[in-house]
The first five atom37 places (N, CA, C, CB, O) and aatype in JSON, in Angstrom:
{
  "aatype": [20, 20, 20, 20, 20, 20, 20, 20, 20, 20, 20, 20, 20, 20, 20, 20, 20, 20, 20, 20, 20, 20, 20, 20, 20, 20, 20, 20, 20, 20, 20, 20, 20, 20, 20, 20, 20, 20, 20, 20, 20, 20, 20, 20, 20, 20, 20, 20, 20, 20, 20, 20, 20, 20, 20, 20, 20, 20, 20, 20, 20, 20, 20, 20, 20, 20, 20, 20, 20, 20, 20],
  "atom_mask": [
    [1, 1, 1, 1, 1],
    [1, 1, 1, 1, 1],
    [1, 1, 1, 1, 1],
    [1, 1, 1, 1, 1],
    [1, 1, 1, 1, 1],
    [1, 1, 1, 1, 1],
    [1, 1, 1, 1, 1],
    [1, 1, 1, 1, 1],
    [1, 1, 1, 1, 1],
    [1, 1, 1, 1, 1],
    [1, 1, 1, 1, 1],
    [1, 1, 1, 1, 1],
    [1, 1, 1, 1, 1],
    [1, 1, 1, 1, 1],
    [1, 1, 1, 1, 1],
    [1, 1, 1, 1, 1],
    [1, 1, 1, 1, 1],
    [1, 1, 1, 1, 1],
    [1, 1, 1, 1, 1],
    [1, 1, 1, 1, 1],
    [1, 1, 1, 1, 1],
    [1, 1, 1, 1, 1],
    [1, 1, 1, 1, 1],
    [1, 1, 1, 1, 1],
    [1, 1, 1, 1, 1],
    [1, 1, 1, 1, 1],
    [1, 1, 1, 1, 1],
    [1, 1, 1, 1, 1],
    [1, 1, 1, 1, 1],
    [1, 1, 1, 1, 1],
    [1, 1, 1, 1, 1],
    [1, 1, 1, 1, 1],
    [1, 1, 1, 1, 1],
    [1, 1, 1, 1, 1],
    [1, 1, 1, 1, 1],
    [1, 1, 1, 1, 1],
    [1, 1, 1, 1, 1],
    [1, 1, 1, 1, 1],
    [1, 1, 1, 1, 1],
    [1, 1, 1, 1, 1],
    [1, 1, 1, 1, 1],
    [1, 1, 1, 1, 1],
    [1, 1, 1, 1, 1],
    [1, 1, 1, 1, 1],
    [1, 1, 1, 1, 1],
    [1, 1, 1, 1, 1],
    [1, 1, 1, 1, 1],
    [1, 1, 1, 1, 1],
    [1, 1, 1, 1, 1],
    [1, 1, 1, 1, 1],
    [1, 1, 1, 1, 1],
    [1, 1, 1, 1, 1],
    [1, 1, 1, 1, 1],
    [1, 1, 1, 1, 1],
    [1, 1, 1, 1, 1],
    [1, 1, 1, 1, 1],
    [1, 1, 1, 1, 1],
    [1, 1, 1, 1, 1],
    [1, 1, 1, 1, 1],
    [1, 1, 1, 1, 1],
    [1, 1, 1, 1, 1],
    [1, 1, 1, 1, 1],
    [1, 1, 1, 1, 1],
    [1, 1, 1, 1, 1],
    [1, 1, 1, 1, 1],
    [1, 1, 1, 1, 1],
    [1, 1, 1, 1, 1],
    [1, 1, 1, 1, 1],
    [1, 1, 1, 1, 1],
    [1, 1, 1, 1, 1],
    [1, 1, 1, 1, 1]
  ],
  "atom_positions": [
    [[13.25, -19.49, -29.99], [12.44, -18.48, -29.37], [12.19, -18.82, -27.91], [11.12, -18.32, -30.12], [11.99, -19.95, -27.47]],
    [[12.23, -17.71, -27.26], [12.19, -18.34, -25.56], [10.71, -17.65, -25.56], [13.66, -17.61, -24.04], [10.39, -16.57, -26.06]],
    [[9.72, -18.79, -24.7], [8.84, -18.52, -24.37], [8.46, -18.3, -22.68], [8.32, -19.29, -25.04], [7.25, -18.26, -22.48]],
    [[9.25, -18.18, -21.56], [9.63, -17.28, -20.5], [9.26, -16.27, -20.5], [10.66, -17.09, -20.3], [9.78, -15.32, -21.09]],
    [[8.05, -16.24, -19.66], [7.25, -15.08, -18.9], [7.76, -14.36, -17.6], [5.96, -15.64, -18.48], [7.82, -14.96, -16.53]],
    [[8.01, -13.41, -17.7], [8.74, -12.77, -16.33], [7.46, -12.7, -15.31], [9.52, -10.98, -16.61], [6.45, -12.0, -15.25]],
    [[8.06, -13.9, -14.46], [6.35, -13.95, -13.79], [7.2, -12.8, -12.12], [5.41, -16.59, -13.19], [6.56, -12.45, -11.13]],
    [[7.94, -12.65, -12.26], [8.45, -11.62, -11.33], [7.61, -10.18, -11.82], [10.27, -11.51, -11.47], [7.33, -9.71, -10.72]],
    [[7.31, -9.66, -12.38], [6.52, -8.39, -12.9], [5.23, -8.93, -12.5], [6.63, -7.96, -14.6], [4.87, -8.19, -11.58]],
    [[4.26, -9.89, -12.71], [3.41, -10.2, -11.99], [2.86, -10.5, -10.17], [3.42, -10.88, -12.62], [1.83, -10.34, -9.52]],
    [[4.13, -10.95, -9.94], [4.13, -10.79, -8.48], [4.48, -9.04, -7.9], [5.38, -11.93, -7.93], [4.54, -9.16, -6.68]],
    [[4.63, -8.13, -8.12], [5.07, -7.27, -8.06], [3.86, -6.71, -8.43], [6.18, -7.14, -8.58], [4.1, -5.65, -7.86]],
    [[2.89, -6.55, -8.85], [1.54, -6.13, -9.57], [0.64, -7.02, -8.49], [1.39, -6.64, -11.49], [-0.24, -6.26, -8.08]],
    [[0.55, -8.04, -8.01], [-0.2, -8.82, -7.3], [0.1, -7.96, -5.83], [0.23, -10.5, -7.46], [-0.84, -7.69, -5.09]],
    [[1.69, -7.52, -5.44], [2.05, -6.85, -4.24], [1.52, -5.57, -4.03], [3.36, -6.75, -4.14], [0.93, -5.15, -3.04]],
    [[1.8, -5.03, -5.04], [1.13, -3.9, -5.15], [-0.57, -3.67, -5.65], [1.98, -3.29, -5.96], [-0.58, -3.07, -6.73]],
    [[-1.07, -3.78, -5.48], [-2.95, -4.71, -5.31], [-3.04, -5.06, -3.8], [-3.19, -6.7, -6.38], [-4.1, -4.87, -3.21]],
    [[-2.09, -5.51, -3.23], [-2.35, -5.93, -1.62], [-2.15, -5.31, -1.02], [-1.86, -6.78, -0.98], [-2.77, -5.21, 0.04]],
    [[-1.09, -4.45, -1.39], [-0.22, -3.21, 0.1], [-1.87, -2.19, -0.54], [2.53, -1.95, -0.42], [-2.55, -1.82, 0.42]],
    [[-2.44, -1.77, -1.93], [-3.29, -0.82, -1.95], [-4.81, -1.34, -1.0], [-3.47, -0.5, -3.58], [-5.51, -0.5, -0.43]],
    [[-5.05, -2.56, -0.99], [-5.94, -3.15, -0.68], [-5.92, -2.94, 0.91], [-5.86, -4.44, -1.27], [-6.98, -2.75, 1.51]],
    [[-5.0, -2.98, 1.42], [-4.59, -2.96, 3.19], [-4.56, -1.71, 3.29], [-3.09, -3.63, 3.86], [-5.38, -1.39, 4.15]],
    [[-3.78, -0.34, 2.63], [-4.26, 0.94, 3.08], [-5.46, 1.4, 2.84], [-3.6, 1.79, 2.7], [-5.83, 2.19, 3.72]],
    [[-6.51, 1.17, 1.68], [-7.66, 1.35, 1.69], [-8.62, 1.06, 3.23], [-7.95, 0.59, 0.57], [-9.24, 1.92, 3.87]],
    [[-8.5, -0.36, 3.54], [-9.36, -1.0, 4.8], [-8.35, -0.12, 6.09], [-9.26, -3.23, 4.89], [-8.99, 0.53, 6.91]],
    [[-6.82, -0.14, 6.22], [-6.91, 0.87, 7.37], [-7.22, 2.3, 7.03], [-5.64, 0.89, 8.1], [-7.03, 3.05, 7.99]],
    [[-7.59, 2.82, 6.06], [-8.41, 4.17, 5.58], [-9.64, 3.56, 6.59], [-8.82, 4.44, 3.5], [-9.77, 3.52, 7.81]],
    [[-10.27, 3.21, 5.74], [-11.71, 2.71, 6.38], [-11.75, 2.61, 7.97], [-12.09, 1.17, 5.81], [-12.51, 3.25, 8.69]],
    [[-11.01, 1.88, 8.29], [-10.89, 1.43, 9.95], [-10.81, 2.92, 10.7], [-9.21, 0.33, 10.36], [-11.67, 3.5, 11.37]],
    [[-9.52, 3.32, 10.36], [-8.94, 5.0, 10.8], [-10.59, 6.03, 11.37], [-8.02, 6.02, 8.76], [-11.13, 6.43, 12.4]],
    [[-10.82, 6.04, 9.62], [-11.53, 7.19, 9.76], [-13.2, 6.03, 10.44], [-11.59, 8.32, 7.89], [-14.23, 6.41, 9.88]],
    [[-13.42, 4.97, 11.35], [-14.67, 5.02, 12.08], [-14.38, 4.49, 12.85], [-15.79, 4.64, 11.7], [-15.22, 3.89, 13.52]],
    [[-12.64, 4.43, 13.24], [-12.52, 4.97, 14.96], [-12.57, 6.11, 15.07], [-11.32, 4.72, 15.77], [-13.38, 6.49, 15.92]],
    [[-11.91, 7.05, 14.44], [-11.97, 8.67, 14.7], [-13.58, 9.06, 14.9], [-11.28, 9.62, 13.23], [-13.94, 10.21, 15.15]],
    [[-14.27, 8.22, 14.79], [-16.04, 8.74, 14.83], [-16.4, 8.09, 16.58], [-17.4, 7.6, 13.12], [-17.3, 8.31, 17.4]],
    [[-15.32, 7.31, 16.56], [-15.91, 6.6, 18.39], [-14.85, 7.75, 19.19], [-15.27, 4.18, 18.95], [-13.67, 8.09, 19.17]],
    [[-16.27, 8.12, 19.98], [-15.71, 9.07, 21.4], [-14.54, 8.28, 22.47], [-17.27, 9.43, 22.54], [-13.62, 8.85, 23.06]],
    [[-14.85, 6.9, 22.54], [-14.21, 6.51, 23.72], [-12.86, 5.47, 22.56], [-15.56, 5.5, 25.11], [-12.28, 4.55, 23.15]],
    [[-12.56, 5.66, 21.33], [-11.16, 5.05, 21.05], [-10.02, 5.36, 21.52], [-10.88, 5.11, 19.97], [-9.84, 6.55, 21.77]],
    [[-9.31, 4.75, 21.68], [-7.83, 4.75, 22.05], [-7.11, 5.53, 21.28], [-7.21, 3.51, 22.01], [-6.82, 4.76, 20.37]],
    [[-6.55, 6.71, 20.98], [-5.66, 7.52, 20.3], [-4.56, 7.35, 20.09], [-5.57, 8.41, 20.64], [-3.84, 7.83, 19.22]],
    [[-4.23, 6.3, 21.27], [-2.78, 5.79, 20.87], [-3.15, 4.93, 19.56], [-1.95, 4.76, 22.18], [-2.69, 5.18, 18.44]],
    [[-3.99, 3.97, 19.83], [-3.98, 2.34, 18.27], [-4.37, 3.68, 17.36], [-5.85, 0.34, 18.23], [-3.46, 3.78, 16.53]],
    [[-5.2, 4.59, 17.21], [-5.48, 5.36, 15.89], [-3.89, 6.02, 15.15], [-6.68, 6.78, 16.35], [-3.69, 6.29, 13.96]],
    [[-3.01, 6.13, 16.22], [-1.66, 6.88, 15.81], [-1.13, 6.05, 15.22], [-0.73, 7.42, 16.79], [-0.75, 6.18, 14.05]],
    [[-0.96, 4.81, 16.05], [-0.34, 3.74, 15.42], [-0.77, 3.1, 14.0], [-0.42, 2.8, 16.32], [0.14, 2.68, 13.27]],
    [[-2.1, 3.01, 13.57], [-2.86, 2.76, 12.76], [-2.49, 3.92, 11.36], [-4.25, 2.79, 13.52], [-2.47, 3.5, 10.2]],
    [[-2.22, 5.29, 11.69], [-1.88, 6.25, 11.24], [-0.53, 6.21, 10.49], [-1.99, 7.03, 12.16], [-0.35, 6.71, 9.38]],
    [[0.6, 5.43, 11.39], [1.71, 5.37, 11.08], [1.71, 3.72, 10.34], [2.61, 5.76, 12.38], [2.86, 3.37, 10.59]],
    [[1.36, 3.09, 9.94], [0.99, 1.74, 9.58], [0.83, 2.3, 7.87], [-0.61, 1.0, 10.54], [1.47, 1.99, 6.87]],
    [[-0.42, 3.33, 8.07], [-1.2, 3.44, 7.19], [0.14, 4.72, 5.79], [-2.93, 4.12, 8.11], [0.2, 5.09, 4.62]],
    [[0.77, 4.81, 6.91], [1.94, 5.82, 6.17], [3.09, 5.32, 5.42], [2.65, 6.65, 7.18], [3.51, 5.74, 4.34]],
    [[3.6, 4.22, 6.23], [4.17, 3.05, 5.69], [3.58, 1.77, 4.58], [4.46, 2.54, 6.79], [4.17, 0.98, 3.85]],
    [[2.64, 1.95, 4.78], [2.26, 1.35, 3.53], [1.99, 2.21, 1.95], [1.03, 0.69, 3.95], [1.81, 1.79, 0.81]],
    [[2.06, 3.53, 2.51], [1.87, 4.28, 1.15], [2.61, 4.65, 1.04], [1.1, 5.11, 0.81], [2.55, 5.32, 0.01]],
    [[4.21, 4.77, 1.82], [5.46, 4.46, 1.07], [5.66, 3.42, 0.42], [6.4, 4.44, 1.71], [5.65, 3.43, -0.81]],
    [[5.9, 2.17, 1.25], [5.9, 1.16, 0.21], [5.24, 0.98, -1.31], [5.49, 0.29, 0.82], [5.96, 0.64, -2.25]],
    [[3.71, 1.24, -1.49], [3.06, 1.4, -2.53], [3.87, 2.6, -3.49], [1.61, 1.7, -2.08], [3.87, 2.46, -4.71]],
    [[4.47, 3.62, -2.95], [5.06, 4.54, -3.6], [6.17, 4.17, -4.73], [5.54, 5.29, -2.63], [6.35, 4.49, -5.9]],
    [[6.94, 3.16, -3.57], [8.7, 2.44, -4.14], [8.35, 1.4, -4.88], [9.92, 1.74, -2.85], [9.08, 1.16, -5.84]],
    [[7.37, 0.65, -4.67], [7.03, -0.66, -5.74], [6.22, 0.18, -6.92], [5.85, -2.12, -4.92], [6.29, -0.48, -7.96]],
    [[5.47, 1.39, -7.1], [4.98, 1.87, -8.23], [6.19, 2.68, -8.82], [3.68, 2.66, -7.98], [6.35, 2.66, -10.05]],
    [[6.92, 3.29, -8.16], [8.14, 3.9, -9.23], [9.23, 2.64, -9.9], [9.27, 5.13, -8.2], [9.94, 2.6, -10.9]],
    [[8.88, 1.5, -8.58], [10.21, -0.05, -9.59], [9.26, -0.32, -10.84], [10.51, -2.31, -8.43], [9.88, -0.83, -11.78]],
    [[8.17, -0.16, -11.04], [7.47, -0.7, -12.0], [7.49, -0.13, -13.39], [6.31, -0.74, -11.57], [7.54, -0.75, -14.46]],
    [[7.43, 1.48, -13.12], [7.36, 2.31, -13.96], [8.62, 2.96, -14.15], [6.42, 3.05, -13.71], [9.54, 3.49, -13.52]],
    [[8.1, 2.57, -15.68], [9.54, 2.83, -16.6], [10.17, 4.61, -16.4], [9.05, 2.5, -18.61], [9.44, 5.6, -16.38]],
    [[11.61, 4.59, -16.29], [12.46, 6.2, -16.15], [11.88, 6.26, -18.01], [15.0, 6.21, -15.63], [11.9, 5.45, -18.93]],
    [[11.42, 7.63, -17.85], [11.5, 8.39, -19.34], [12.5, 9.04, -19.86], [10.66, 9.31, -19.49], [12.65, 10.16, -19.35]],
    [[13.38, 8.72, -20.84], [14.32, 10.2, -20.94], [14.11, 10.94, -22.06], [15.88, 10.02, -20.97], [13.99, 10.5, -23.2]],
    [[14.08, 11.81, -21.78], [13.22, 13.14, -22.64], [14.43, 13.34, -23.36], [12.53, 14.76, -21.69], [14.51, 14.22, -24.21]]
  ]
}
């Protein structure tokens, strides 16, 4: 009997927990610069596009995880 844990499915669950954890706080960040009159619009764009790329990524590591159904 092999007792071998696919600790690769765990790191992948730990990655995805971090990439959600980092778009949450630039959520947070985003929306209370958008509340300061004198922020920079450029770092908020950039921050914007950061924040877009990470919820792709979160996208492609939640579809590797989850199993294809075939009906």
């Amino acid at each position: 009997m092999s007792d071998k844990v696919d600790t690769e499915c765990f790191k992948q669950f730990d990655r995805l927990r971090e990439l959600r954890v980092s778009h949450r706080d630039l959520d947070n960040l985003i929306d209370r610069l958008q509340h300061d009159p004198n922020v920079d619009q450029l770092r908020v764009r950039r921050l914007k596009k950061r924040k877009l790329l990470l919820k792709d990524m979160i996208s492609a590591l939640e579809s590797e995880l989850i199993p294809d159904l075939d009906a």
